[in-house]
C-alpha positions in Angstrom: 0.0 0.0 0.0 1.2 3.2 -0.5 1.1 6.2 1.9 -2.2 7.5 1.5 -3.9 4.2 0.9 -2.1 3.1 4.5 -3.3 6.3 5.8 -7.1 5.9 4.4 -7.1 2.0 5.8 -6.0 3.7 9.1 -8.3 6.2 9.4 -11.3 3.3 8.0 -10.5 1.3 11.1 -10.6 4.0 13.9 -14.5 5.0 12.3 -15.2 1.3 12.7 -14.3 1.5 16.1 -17.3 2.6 18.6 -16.5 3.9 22.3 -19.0 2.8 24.5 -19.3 2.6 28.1 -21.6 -0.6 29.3 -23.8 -0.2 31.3 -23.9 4.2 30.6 -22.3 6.1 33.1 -25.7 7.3 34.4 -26.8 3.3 34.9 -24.2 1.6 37.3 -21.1 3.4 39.3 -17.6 3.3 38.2 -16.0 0.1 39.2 -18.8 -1.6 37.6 -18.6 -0.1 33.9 -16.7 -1.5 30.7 -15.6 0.3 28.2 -16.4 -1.4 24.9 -14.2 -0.3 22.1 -15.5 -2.7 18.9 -18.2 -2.9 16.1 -21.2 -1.6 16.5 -22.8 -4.8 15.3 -21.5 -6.5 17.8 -23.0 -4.3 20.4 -26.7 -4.4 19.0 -26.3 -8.4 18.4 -26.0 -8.0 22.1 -28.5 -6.0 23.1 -30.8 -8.5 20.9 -29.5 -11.5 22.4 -29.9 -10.3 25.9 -32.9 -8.7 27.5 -31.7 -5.6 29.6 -28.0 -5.9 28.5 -26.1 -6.1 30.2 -27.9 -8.6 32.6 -27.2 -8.1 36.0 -24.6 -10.7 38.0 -24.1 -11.3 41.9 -20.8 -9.7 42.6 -18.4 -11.8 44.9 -17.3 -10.4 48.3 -14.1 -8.0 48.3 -12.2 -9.2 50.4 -12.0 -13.2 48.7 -8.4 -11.9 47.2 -5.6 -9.5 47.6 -3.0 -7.7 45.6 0.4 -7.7 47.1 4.5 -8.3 46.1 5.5 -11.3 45.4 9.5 -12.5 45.9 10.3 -12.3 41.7 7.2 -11.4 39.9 6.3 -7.8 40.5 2.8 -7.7 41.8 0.5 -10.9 41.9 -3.2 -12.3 43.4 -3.3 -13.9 46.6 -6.1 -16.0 48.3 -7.4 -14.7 51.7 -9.4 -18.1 51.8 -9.2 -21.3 51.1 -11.0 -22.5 47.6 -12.3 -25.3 46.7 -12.1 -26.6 43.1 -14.8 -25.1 40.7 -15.6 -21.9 43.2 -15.3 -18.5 41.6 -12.1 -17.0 43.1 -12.8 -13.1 40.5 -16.1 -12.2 39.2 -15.9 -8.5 38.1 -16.4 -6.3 34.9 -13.3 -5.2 33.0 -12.0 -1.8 32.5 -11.8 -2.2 29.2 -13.3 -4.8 25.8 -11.5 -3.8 22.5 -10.9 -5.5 19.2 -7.1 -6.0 18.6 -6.5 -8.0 15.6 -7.1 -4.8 13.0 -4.9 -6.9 10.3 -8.6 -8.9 9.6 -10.1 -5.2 8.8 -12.4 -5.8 5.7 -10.6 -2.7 4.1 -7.4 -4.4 3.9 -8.6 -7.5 1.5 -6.3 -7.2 -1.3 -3.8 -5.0 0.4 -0.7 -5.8 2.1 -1.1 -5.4 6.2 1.8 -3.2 7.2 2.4 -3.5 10.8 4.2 -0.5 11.7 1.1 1.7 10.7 -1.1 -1.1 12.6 0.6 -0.7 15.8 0.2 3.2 15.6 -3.2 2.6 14.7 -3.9 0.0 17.4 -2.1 2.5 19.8 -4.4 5.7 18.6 -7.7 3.5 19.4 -6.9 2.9 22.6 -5.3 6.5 23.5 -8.9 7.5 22.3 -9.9 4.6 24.3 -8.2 6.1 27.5 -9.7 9.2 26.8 -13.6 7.8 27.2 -13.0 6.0 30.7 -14.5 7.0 33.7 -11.8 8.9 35.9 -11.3 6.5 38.7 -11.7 4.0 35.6 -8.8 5.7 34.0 -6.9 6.1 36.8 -6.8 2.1 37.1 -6.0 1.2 33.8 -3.3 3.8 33.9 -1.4 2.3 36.9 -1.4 -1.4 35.3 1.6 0.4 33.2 3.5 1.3 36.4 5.6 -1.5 36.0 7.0 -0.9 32.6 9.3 1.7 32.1 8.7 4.2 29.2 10.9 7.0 30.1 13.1 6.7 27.9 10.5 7.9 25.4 9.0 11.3 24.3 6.1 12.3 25.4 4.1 12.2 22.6 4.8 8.2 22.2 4.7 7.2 26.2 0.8 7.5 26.2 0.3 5.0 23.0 2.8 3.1 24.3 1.5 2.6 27.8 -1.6 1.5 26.5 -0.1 -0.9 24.2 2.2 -2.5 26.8 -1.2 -2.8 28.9 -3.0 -4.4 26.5 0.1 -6.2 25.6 0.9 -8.0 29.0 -2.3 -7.4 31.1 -5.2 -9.0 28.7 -6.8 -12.2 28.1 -7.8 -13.4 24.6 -12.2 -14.1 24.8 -12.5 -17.1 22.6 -15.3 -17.8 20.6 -17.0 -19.6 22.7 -17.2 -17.2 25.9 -17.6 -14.3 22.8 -19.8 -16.0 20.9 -21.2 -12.9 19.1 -17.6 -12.2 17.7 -17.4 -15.5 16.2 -20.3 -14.6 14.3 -18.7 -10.7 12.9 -15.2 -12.3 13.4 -13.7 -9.3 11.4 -11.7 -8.7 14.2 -10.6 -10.7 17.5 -11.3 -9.0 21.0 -9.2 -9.1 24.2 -10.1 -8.1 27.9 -8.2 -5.9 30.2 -9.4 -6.8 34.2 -9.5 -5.3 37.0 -7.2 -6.7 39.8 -7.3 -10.3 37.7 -4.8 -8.5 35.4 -2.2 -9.0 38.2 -2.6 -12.5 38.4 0.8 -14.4 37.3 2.1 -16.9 34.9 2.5 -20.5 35.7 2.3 -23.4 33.7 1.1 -24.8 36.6 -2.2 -23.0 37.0 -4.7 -23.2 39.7 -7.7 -20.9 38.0 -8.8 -20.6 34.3 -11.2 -17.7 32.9 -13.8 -16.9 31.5 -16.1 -14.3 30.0 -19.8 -14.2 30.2 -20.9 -11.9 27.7 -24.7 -11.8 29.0 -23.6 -9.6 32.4 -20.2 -8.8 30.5 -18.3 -10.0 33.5 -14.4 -11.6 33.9 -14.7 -14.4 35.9 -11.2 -16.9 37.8 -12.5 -20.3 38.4 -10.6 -22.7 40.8 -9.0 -25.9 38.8 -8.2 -27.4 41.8 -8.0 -26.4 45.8 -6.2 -23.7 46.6 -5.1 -22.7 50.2 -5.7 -19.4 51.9 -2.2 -17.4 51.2 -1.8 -18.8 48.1 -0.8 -16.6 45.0 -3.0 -17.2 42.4 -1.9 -18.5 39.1 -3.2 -18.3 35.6 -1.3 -19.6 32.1 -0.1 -16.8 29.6 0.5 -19.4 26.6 -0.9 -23.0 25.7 0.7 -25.5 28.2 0.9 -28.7 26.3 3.8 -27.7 24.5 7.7 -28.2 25.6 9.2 -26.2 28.1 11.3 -24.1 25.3 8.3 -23.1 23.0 6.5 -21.9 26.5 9.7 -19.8 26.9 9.7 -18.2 23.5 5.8 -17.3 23.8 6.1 -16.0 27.3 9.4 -13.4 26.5 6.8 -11.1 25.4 5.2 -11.1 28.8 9.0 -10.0 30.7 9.1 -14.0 31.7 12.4 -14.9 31.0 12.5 -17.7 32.4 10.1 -19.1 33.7 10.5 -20.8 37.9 7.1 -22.4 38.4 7.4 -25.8 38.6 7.1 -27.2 35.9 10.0 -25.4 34.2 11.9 -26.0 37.3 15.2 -28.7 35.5 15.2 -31.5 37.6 11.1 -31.6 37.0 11.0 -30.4 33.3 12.4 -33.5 31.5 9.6 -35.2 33.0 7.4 -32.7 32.2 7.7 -32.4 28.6 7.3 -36.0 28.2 4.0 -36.6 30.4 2.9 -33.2 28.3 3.4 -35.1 24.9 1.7 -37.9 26.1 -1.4 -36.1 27.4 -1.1 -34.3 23.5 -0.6 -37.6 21.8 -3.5 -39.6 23.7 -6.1 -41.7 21.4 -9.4 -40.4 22.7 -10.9 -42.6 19.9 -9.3 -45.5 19.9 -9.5 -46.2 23.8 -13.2 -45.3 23.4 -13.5 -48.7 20.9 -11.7 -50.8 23.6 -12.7 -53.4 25.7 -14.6 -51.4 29.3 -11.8 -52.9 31.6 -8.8 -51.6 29.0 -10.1 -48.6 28.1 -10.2 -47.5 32.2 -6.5 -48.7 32.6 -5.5 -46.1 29.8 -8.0 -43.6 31.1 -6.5 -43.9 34.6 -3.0 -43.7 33.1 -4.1 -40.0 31.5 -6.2 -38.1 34.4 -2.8 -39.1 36.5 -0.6 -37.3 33.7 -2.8 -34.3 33.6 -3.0 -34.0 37.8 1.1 -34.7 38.2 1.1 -31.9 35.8 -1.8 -29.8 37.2 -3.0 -29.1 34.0 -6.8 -29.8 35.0 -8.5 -26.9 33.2 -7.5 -29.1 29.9 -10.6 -29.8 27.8 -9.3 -33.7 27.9 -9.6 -33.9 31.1 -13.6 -34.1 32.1 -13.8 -35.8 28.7 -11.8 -38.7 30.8 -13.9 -38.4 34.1 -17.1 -38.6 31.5 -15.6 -41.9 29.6 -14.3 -43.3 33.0 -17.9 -43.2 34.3 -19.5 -44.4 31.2 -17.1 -47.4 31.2 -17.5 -48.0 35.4 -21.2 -47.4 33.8 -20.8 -50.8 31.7 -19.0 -52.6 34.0 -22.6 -52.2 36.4 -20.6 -50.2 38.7 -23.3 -47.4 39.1 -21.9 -46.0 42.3 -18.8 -45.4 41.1 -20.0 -44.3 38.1 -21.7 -41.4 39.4 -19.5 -40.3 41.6 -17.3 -40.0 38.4 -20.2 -38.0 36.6 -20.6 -35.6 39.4 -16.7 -34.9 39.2 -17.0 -34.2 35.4 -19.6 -32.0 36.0 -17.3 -29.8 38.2 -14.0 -29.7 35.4 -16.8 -28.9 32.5 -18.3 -25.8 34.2 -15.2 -24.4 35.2 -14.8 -22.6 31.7 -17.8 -21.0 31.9 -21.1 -22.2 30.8 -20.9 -21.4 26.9 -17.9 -23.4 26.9 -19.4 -26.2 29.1 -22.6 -26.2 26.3 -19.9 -26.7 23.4 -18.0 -29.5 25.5 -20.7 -31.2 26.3 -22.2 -31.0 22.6 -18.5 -32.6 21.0 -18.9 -35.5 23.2 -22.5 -36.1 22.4 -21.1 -35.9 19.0 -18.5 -38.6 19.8 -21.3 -40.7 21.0 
C-alpha cells in the first residue's frame, strides 16, 4: 500500500471503532462499567440477544483476594481463603473490551497489512480509548503500566505506548466460545483488560482458568483445583501442552524470561515435557472402541498425567472423568460411576457455561 492508501485503511479502522461505556455512566457506578471499544454490530447483536444488556450478575465479596509483592514477579493475586475446586475466586467487569486483531479489517482484503502503521493505529484506538474512561476508571488502567518503564520515550509516544504494553501483558484473549457474538462478525478478534485479575501471574502450573460471560459482561477466575488461603493465584499466559522451550519463546513477550514455576523447574522439566506429549498424543478414539476394563487402565494412566502436571482446566480432562464413568457405567458399577459423573460435572463448568454447552455437545457428538 502506499502512503495515503495506509493512511485511508487507518483512518477506516478507527471509524469502525465505537466507544462505548456498558452499562452508561448514568446506569451503574464506576467500578462496575466497561468500556467497549469494537463494532457496532457486535453491540446491537448483544442488546438482541440479551434482555436488559447487560444482565445483571451477583458480585463476589471483596475481600476473597488480595493484591500484594511477590518474591520475583512484580505484583501478583493472593487468596485470603481457602477455595475449593470449581468456586469462583474473581467475578468483576473489566475496564476495558476492544478489538485488537485490525490486520482482519475488511478494508485491507487485497492489500498488504503493514504492521508499523497497525501498531500506531492499534495505539491511537486505545489512546482514544483512555480518553472515554470514567476517571477513577482511567486512573486504574493507567497504573497497570506502572511497571514498565517508558521514560526513555518522548512524550508524545509514552501515552500510545502505555496502553499498548497494557494491553500487551495485562489482557486475556475471549474465545469464541465465551464471545460467541464475535465469532459470528469475526472481522476482528477481541481481548479483555481486568481489573485486579490482570495482576494475576504466569504459571504453567495454573490453579484458576477464565472466562467471560458476555450476557452480564463479566471476567470471571475459576478454581481448577483447591487452593489454600495465602496462596498466590496463578493463571497460564501461553498454551501449556507444548515443551518447556516453546513456552519460553511465547512467554518473553510477557517479561518472563525464564520461567520458575514448577514445571520449568530442571530436575522436574524432562519429565514434564514427556508426560505433556503424552497427554497431547493420547487416542481419545481408539480407547473409546476398547474393551470397558482396557479402556479405564489407559483412562487412569491419562487423568494421572494431567493431575502430576496440574494441567486440570485441559478440555481432555472431564472428557476422561465422563468416559471413565460411562465405562464404570458398563461394568454395572453405578456408584462409582456417578460419583465420576458428578466430578466431570465440576471440570466442565469451570470454563464458563458457553464453553461447558460446546464441551458437552463434541462428546455427544462422539457418542
Amino acid at each position: 500500500m502506499d502512503f495515503d492508501s495506509t493512511n485511508a485503511w487507518k483512518d477506516a479502522v478507527l471509524d469502525r471503532m465505537k466507544f462505548t461505556n456498558i452499562p452508561d455512566a448514568d446506569q451503574a457506578p464506576a467500578h462496575d462499567t466497561v468500556l467497549f471499544v469494537g463494532e457496532q454490530i457486535v453491540l446491537n447483536t448483544l442488546r438482541r440477544k440479551y434482555a436488559g444488556f447487560p444482565q445483571k450478575y451477583s458480585p463476589l465479596r471483596n475481600n476473597l483476594v488480595v493484591v500484594q509483592r511477590t518474591a520475583s514477579m512484580g505484583l501478583g493475586v493472593f487468596a485470603k481463603r481457602q477455595f475449593k475446586v470449581g468456586d469462583t475466586v474473581v467475578r468483576k467487569r473489566p475496564f476495558l473490551i476492544a478489538a485488537v486483531d485490525i490486520q482482519n479489517d475488511p478494508s485491507l482484503v487485497g492489500k498488504e497489512y503493514n504492521p508499523v502503521i497497525g501498531s500506531s493505529a492499534l495505539g491511537e484506538m486505545l489512546e482514544s480509548a483512555e480518553r472515554r474512561f470514567l476517571p477513577s476508571n482511567r486512573t486504574g488502567f493507567a497504573d497497570l503500566s506502572t511497571d514498565y518503564s517508558l521514560n526513555s520515550m518522548p512524550d508524545i509516544m509514552k501515552s500510545i505506548f502505555q496502553s499498548l504494553y497494557v494491553l500487551s501483558c495485562n489482557s486475556f484473549r475471549l474465545s469464541e466460545q465465551d464471545f460467541a457474538v464475535c465469532g459470528v462478525y469475526k472481522d476482528y478478534d477481541y481481548r479483555v483488560v481486568p481489573r485486579a485479575a490482570s495482576r494475576i501471574n504466569h504459571s504453567c502450573a495454573p490453579n484458576v482458568v477464565y472466562h467471560f460471560d458476555e450476557a452480564t459482561f463479566t471476567f470471571n477466575m475459576v478454581a481448577t483445583r483447591d487452593i489454600k488461603a495465602g496462596e498466590e493465584i496463578l493463571t497460564m499466559y501461553c498454551g501449556l501442552q507444548v515443551p518447556k522451550a516453546e513456552r519460553h519463546r511465547k512467554l518473553l513477550p510477557y517479561g518472563i524470561d525464564p520461567c520458575r514455576c514448577q514445571a520449568c523447574e530442571t530436575t522436574y522439566q524432562i519429565g514434564s515435557d514427556r508426560r505433556r506429549k503424552s497427554i497431547c498424543s493420547f487416542d481419545m478414539i481408539g480407547v473409546k472402541n476398547l474393551p470397558p476394563r482396557d479402556a479405564l487402565k489407559e483412562l487412569a494412566r491419562l487423568v494421572k498425567l494431567i493431575e502430576k502436571e496440574k494441567l486440570h482446566y485441559l478440555d481432555i480432562y472431564p472428557i476422561a472423568l465422563h468416559w471413565i464413568a460411562h465405562f464404570w457405567g458398563k461394568l454395572n458399577q453405578k456408584t462409582i460411576s456417578q460419583k465420576k459423573l458428578k466430578e466431570a460435572e465440576i471440570y466442565f463448568d469451570i470454563q464458563g457455561k458457553a464453553h461447558s454447552k460446546w464441551l458437552q455437545n463434541q462428546i455427544a457428538i462422539a457418542e
